[in-house]
C-alpha positions in Angstrom: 7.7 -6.0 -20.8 8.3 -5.5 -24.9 6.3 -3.7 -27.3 4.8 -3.0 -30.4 5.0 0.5 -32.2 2.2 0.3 -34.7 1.2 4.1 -36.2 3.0 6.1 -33.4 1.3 4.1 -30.4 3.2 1.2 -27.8 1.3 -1.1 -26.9 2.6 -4.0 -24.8 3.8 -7.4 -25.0 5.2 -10.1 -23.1 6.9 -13.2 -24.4 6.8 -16.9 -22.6 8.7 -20.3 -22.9 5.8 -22.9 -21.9 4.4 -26.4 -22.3 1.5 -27.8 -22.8 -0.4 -30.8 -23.8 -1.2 -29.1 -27.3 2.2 -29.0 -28.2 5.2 -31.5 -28.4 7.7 -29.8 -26.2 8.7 -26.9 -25.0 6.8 -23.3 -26.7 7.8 -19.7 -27.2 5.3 -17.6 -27.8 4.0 -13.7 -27.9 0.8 -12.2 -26.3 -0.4 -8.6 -26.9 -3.0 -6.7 -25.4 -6.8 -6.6 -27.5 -5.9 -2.8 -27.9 -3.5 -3.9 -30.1 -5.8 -6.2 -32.0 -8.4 -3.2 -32.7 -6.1 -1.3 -33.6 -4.5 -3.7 -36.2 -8.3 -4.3 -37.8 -9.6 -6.0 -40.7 -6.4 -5.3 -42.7 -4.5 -8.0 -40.5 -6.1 -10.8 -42.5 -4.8 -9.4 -45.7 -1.2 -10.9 -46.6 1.6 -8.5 -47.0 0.4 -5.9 -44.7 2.5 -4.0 -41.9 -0.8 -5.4 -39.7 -0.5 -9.2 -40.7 3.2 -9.4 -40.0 2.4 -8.1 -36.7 -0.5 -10.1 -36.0 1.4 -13.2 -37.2 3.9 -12.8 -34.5 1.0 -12.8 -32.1 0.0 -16.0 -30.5 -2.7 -14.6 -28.5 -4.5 -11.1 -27.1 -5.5 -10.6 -24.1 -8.0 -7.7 -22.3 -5.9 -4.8 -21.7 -5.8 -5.1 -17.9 -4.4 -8.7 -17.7 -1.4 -8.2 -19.7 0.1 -6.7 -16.4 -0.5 -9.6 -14.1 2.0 -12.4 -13.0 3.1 -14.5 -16.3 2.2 -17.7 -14.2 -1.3 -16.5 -13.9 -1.4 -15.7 -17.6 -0.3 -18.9 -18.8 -2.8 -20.9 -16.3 -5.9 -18.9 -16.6 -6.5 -16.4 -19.4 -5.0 -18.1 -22.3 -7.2 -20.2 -25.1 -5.2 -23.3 -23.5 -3.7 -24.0 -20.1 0.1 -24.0 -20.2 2.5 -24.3 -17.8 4.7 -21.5 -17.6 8.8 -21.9 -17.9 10.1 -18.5 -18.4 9.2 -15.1 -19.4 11.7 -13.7 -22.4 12.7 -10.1 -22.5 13.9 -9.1 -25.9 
């Protein structure tokens, strides 16, 4: 699992290759845990802010408890669109 420091707190993420029917091909992207999103607050819709570059590397957030569960089970279930899961990516 990866992380984010933002202000002197971890919080995780995990990075996965998929496909899906929304997208031509293959897919990397990053998920993060809804922590993180709080955390980042309103100031991650303002441009050229520490919290917009992170939140722009974020594909998606998830409830803090499901960011530990089997990638495979990510990807299919708890994701704004089902994806089939390829690989998990450890930076």
């Amino acid at each position: 699992m990866n992380v984010i420091n933002f202000k002197g707190i971890e919080y995780p993420t995990r990075t996965f290759k998929v496909i899906s029917d929304e997208f031509d091909g293959e897919q990397i992207f990053t998920i993060a845990t809804e922590s993180l999103d709080e955390a980042l607050g309103d100031d991650k819709e303002e441009f050229d802010t520490e919290e917009n570059d992170i939140d722009c590397t974020i594909y998606f957030y998830v409830e803090d408890k499901v960011i530990d569960l089997d990638a495979k089970e990510i990807c299919e279930n708890h994701l704004d669109v089902e994806m089939e899961f390829i690989e998990e990516i450890f930076e």
